[in-house]
C-alpha positions in Angstrom: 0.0 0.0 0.0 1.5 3.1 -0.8 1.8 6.0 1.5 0.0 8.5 -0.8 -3.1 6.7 0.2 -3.2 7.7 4.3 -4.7 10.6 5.2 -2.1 13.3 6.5 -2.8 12.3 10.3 -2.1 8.8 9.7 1.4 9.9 7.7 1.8 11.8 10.9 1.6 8.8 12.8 3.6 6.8 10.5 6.4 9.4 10.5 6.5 9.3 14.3 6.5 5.6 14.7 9.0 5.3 12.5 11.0 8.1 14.2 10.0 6.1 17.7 11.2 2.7 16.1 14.9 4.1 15.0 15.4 5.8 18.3 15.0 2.8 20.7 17.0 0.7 18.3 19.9 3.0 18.2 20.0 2.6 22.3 22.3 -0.4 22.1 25.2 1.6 20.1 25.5 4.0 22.7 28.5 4.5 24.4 29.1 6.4 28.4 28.6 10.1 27.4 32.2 12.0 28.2 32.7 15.0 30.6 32.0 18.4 29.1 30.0 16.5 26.3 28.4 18.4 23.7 24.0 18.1 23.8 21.5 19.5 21.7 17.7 19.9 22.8 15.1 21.0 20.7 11.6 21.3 22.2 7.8 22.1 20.7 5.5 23.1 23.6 1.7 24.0 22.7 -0.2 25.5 25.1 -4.1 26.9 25.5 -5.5 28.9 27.5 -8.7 29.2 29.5 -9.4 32.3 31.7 -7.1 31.4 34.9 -6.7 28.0 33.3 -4.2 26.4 30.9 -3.7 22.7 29.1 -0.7 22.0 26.7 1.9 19.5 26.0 5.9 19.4 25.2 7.8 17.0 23.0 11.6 17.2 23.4 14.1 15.7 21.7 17.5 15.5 22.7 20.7 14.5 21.5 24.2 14.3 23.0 27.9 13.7 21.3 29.6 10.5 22.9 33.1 11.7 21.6 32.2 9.1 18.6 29.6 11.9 16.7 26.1 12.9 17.9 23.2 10.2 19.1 19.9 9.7 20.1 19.8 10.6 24.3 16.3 11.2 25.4 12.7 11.9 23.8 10.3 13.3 26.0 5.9 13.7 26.0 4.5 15.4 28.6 1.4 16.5 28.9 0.3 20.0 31.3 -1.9 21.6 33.5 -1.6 24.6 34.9 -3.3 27.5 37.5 -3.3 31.1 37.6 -4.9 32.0 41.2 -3.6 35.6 40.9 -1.4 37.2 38.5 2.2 36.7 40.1 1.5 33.1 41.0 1.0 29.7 39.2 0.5 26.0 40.3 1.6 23.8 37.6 1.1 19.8 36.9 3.5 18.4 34.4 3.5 14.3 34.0 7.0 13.0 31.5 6.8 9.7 29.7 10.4 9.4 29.1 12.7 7.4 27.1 16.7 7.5 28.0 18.9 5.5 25.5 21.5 5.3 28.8 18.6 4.3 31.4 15.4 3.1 29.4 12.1 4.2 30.1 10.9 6.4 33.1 7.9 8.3 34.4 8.4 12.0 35.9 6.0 13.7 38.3 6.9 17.7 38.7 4.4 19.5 39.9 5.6 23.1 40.8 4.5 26.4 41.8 5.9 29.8 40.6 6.3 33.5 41.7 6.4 36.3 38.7 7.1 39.8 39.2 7.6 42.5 36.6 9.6 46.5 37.3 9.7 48.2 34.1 11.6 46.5 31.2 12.4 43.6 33.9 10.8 40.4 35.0 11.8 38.0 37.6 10.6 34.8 38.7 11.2 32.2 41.0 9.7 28.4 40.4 9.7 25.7 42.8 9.8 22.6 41.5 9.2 18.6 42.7 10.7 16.0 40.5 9.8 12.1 41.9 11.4 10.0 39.1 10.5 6.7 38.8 12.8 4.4 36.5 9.8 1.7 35.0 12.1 -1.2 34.3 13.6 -1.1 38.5 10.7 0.6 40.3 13.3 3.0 41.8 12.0 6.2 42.3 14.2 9.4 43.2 12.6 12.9 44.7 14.6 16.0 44.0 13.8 19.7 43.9 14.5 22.1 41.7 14.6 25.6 42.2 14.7 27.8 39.3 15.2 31.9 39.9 15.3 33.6 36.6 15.9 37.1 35.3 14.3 38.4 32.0 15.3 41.6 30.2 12.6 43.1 27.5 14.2 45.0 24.9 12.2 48.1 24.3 10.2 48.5 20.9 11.5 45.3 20.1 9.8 41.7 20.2 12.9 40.3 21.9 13.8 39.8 25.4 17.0 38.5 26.8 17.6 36.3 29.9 19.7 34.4 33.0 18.8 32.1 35.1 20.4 29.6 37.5 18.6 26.3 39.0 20.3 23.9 41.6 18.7 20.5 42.1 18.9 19.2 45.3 17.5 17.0 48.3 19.5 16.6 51.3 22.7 18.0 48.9 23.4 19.6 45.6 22.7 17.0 42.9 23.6 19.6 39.9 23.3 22.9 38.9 21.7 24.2 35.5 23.2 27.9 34.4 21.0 29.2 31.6 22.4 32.3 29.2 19.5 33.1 26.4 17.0 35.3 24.3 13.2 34.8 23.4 11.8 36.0 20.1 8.3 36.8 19.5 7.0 36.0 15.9 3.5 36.1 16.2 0.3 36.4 18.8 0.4 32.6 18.2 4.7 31.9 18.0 7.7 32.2 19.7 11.1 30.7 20.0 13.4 30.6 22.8 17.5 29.9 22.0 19.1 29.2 25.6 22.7 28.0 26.4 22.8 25.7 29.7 26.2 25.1 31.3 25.2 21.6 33.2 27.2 21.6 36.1 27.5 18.1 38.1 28.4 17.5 41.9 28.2 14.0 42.4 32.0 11.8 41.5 31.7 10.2 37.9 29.4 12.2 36.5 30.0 14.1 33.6 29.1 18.2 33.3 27.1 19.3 30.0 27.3 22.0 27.3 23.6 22.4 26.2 22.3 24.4 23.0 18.6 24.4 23.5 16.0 25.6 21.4 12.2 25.6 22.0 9.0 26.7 19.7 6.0 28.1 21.6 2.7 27.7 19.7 -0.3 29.3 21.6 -3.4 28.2 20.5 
C-alpha cells in the first residue's frame, strides 16, 4: 500500500513511529557520554489557554555527542496543567513519559508552583519545582527539587527579550546545577522561539558536566 493513500494524520503517525522505532533501536550503540559532552535539545510546547486555566503538552528531543559523533539521548511527551490564582502566582502539573537510550524508560512527576514579578523592562521569577522519578524497568523512584530563579530583560520596541537564570537540584545535597544564558523571540500572537545555552554543572563523582544548545518553539493556540 503506498503511502500517498493515508490521510495526513495517519502519515503523521507513520512518520512518528518510524521516528520512535529508529530511536529505541539505536539505544544499544551507545557509548558512556564523556565530561563536558556536547548536547543538543530542541523542544515544541503547545499551550491553551482558559481564563485562569491552561492545558498543553511538550515534546523534546534530545541529543548528546559521545566523543564518537552525535546520538539519540532522550525523547520526552509530557502533557500540562496549569493554574493562575492571581497574576504573580502559578500551580503547575507536568507528568513526562520518558525514554533514555543510557537508562530506558521512566515516568516523571513535577508539579511546581511559581512566583512572577515585573519592574519596568524587567521580569523575575522564582519556580519551585518537585521532581519524583520513577525508573519503570527497577521501580526506583528518586525525589529531587529544583529551584529555578530567573531574570528576563525586554528590549524596548523590540519583540525580543534576553535572559539568565540559575537552578540547583537538590535533596538533602546539591545533585547539579543548571546555568541558563538566552534570548526569546516573539514572531507572532500565536509563536515564539526561545535559543538558551545551559552550562550543566554536576556534583556528584563520575558524573559528567554538559554544554547544552537548547532551542524551544512556543505555539499558543
Amino acid at each position: 500500500m503506498r503511502l500517498a493513500n493515508f490521510s495526513p494524520m495517519k502519515r503523521f503517525l507513520a512518520a512518528l513511529a518510524l521516528l520512535l522505532s529508529s530511536f529505541v533501536l539505536r539505544a544499544q550503540d551507545v557509548s558512556e557520554k564523556p565530561d563536558d559532552a556536547l548536547a543538543l535539545w530542541g523542544d515544541v510546547i503547545v499551550r491553551k489557554n482558559f481564563d485562569k486555566w491552561h492545558v498543553g503538552g511538550l515534546l523534546e528531543y534530545c541529543a548528546i555527542d559521545t566523543g564518537q559523533g552525535m546520538v539519540h539521548n532522550e525523547m520526552i511527551v509530557r502533557p500540562i496543567v496549569g493554574y493562575n490564582p492571581l497574576k504573580w502566582l502559578r500551580l503547575q502539573m507536568q507528568v513526562d513519559f520518558l525514554y533514555s537510550c543510557f537508562d530506558g524508560f521512566f515516568l516523571r512527576y513535577l508539579p511546581d508552583v511559581s512566583f512572577h514579578l515585573k519592574a519596568s523592562d524587567f521580569s523575575f521569577s522564582f519556580r519551585n519545582r518537585l521532581q519524583l522519578t520513577h525508573q519503570v524497568s527497577t521501580g526506583k523512584i528518586t525525589p529531587v527539587i529544583r529551584t529555578r530563579a530567573k531574570v528576563d530583560y525586554n528590549i524596548p520596541d523590540s519583540p525580543v527579550s534576553v535572559h539568565i537564570a540559575a537552578e540547583p537540584y537538590w535533596l538533602k545535597d546539591f545533585v547539579k546545577t543548571r546555568y541558563y544564558l538566552g534570548a526569546d523571540f516573539k514572531i507572532s500572537d500565536m509563536l515564539s522561539i526561545t535559543a538558551d545555552y545551559i552550562r550543566y554543572r554536576h556534583y556528584r563523582p563520575g558524573t559528567p558536566d554538559q554544554n547544552v544548545a537548547y532551542l524551544i518553539l512556543y505555539i499558543t493556540l
